[in-house]
Structure formats: structure tokens, C-alpha cells
C-alpha positions as CSV (number, residue, x, y, z in Angstrom):
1,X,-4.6,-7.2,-11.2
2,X,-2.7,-5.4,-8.5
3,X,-1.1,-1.7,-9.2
4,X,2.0,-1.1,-7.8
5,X,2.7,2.6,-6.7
6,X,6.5,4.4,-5.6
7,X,6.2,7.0,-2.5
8,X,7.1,10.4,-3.0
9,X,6.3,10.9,0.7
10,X,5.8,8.4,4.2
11,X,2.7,7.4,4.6
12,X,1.3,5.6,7.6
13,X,0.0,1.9,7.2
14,X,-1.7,-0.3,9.7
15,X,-0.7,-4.1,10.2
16,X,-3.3,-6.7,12.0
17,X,-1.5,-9.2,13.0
18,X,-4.0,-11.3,14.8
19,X,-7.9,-10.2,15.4
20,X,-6.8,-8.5,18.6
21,X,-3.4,-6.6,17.9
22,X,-3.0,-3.6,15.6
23,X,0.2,-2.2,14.9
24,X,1.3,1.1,12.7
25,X,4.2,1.3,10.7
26,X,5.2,4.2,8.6
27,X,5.9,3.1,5.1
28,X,9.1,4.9,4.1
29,X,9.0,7.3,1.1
30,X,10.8,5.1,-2.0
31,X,9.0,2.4,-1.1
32,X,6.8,0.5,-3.7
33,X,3.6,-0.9,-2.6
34,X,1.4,-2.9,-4.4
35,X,-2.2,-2.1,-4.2
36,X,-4.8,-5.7,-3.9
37,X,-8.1,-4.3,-4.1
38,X,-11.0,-1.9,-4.0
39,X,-11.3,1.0,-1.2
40,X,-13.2,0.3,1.3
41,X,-16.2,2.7,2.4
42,X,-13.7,3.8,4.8
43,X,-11.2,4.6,2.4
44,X,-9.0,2.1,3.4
45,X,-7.5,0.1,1.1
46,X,-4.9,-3.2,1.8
47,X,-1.7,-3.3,0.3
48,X,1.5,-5.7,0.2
49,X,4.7,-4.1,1.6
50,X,8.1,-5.7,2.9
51,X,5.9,-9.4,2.9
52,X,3.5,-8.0,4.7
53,X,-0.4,-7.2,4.3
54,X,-1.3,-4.0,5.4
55,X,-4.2,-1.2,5.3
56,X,-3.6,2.3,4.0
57,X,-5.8,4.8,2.9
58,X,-6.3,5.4,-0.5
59,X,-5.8,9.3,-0.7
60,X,-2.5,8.8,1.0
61,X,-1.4,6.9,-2.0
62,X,-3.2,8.9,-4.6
63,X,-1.2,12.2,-3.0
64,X,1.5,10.6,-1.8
65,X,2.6,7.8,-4.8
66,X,3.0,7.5,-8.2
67,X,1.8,4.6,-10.4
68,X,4.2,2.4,-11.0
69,X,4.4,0.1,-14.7
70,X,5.0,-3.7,-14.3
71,X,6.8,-4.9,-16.9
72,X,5.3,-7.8,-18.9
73,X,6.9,-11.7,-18.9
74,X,9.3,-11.3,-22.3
75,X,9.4,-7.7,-23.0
């Protein structure tokens, strides 16, 4: 299941929008990002901002975010 995380701070995200174009964004701090997977060795991990799939590294969120609840269908 996805975990969604809040910024406390910008962080910087990378977009690939086709196998040869990469793109950086800055994720503004407030945001709320949900996290899809596993790090990879790299420490990257992809996340789903704004519509949009993107990789971030995982300490950035860890020092940047703060765990977010989801609130279950009928509380």
C-alpha cells in the first residue's frame, strides 16, 4: 500500500517523461506525496505528485516529510 508523506521542506524530484528527456522539478514544501514502492539501490524511490510519477530520494523524504495517515472508506 502506498504511504503518503507532507513536506516540511522542498525537495527536489526528477520526472522522465520519455526514455530520453529528464526533467527536475522542486516539490514545494506542503506538498503531499505518495510514496509507490521500495528504494532502489540507489536510494531512489518513485513517488506520485501533482498527477505525475516521479523519483525522489528516500532520505529526502525521511528528513524532509512527515508520514501522513489515510483515512479508511467509512470512518
Amino acid at each position: 500500500m502506498p504511504a503518503l508523506f507532507k513536506l516540511r521542506e522542498a525537495i527536489v524530484a526528477v520526472h522522465t517523461a520519455s526514455s530520453e528527456s529528464l526533467t527536475i522539478f522542486t516539490v514545494p514544501r506542503g506538498a503531499v506525496i505518495k510514496v509507490m514502492g521500495e528504494p532502489q539501490k540507489s536510494g531512489l524511490v518513485e513517488v506520485v505528485w501533482d498527477g505525475r510519477r516521479f523519483a525522489v530520494f528516500i532520505q529526502d523524504i525521511r528528513s524532509r516529510g512527515e508520514s501522513v495517515e489515510v483515512a479508511s472508506a467509512g470512518a
